[in-house]
N, C-alpha and C positions, 0 to 999 in steps of 0.2 A: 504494500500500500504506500503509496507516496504522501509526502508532507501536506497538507492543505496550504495554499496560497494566498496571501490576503493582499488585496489593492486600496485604495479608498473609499472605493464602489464596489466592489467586486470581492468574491471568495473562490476562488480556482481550486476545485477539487477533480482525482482522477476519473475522466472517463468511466461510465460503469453500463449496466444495462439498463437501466432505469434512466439515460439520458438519450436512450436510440430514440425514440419519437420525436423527442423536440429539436434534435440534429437535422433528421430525417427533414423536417416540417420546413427545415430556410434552406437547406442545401439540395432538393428537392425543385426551386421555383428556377423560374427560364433565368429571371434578372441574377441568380447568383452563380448557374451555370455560364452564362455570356461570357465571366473572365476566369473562366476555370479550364484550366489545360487538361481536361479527367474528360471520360464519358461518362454524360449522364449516368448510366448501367450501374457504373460504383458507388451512387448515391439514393439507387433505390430499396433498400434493405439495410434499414439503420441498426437494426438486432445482429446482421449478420456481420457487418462492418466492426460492431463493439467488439463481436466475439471473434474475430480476428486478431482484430489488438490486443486481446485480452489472453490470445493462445500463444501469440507470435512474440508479445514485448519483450519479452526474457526478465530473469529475474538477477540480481546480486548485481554482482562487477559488471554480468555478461546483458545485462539490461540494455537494451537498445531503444526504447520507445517509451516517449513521456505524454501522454494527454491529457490536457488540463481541459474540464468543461465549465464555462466562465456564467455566474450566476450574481445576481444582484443583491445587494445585502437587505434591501430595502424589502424585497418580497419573494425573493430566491428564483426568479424566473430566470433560463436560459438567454444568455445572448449571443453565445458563439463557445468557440471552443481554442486552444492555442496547442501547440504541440511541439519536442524536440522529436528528432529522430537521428540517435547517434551513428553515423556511419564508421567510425574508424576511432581508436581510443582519446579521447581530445577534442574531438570534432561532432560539431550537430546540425542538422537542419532545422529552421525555424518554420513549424505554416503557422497561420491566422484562419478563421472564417468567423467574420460575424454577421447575427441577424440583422438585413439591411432595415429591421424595424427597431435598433439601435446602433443606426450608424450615425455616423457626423457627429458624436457626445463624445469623441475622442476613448471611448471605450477599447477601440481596438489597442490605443496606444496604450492605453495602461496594460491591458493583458500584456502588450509586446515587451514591454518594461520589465516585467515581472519575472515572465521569463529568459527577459536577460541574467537577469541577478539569479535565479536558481540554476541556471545553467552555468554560470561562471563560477559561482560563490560557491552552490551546494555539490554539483557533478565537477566544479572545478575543468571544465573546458575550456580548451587551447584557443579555439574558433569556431562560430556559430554563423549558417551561411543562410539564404534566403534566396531562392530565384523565384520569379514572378513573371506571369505573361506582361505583356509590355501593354493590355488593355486594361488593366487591371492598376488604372491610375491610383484608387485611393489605396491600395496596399501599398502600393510604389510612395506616395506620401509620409504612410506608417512608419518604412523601413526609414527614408529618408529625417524624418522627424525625434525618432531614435538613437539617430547617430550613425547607423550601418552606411560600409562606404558603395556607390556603386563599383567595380569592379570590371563591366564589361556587358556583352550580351553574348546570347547564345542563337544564334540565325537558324529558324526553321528546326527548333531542337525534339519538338513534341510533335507527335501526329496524333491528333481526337479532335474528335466531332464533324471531323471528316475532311479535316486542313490542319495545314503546316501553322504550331504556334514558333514563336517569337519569345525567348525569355530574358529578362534584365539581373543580371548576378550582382547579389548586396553578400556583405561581411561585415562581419566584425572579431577582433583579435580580444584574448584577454585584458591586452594594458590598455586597449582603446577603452575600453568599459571601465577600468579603474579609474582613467583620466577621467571618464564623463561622471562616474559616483562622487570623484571628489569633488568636481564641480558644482552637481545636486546640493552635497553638501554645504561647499560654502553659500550655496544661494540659500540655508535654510529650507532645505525640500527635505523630508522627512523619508526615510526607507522603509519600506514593508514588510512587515517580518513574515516570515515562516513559523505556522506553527504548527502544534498535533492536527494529526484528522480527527474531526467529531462528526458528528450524525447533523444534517441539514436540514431542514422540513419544507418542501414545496408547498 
């Protein structure tokens, strides 16, 4: 079981089954397939998607898969989800997806924050990377607004939905993240701690 996550708004607890439906319910609509480099297909079976990550993540050292499902503090409803995906020891992938009936509240940045800092601080990671289709402006914003540097593009790298996407490569290194925490700091921005998992009530 992983740590629970806390933002200002937000409590990021792991993935479970009991969050397939409301996954399911925004990754499911046309507007949030548009900048999604996936076939739809992978996002119709939100039970079976959990219980994939749930078989596949690994456990200990050998842990490879973190999802976080991001809930409101105010009334526990879903509004997306955030995830690592460690490919190599030190290294992870970042996605985001949130509900576009909580976008533009800068919600996605906080998740994306958060999971900076558990990734760097807690799993102690080298570099945390982010590719994004290139229509996919406001994730592109997100990673930008973060700190992640762009890095490059990848031309024609993905084939779904029945064309060539187009992806833009973000990173970020350990020490680039220490610089931007200490900077947090001295502005007086407060950090979120981590702490036990408890029981949440919808």
């Amino acid at each position: 079981m992983l740590p629970q996550l806390e933002t200002p708004r937000l409590l990021l607890r792991e993935l479970s089954l009991d969050d397939a439906h409301a996954l399911q319910a925004f990754q499911t609509r046309p507007s949030y397939l548009r900048c999604q480099e996936m076939e739809p297909a992978e996002f119709q079976d939100g039970a079976e998607r959990v219980q994939r990550y749930l078989q596949y993540r690994g456990e200990g050292e050998r842990r490879r898969l973190f999802d976080f499902v991001g809930r409101l503090r105010t009334d526990g409803e879903v509004i997306g989800h955030g995830c690592l995906s460690r490919s190599a020891p030190g290294i992870a992938s970042l996605g985001l997806g949130i509900d576009e009936r909580y976008a533009g509240r800068g919600l996605a940045t906080e998740t994306a924050l958060r999971l900076l800092a558990f990734g760097f601080e807690h799993l102690k990671l080298h570099r945390i990377e982010a590719d994004v289709a290139l229509e996919n402006a406001a994730c592109i914003r997100v990673l930008e607004k973060i700190g992640m540097f762009r890095e490059g593009v990848a031309h024609d790298c993905i084939f779904a939905q029945g064309r060539w996407w187009t992806e833009a490569k973000y990173a970020m290194l350990a020490r680039d993240h220490t610089g931007l925490v200490s900077t947090r700091r001295n502005q007086n921005i407060p950090a979120a701690p981590i702490r036990s998992c408890r029981p949440l009530h919808s």
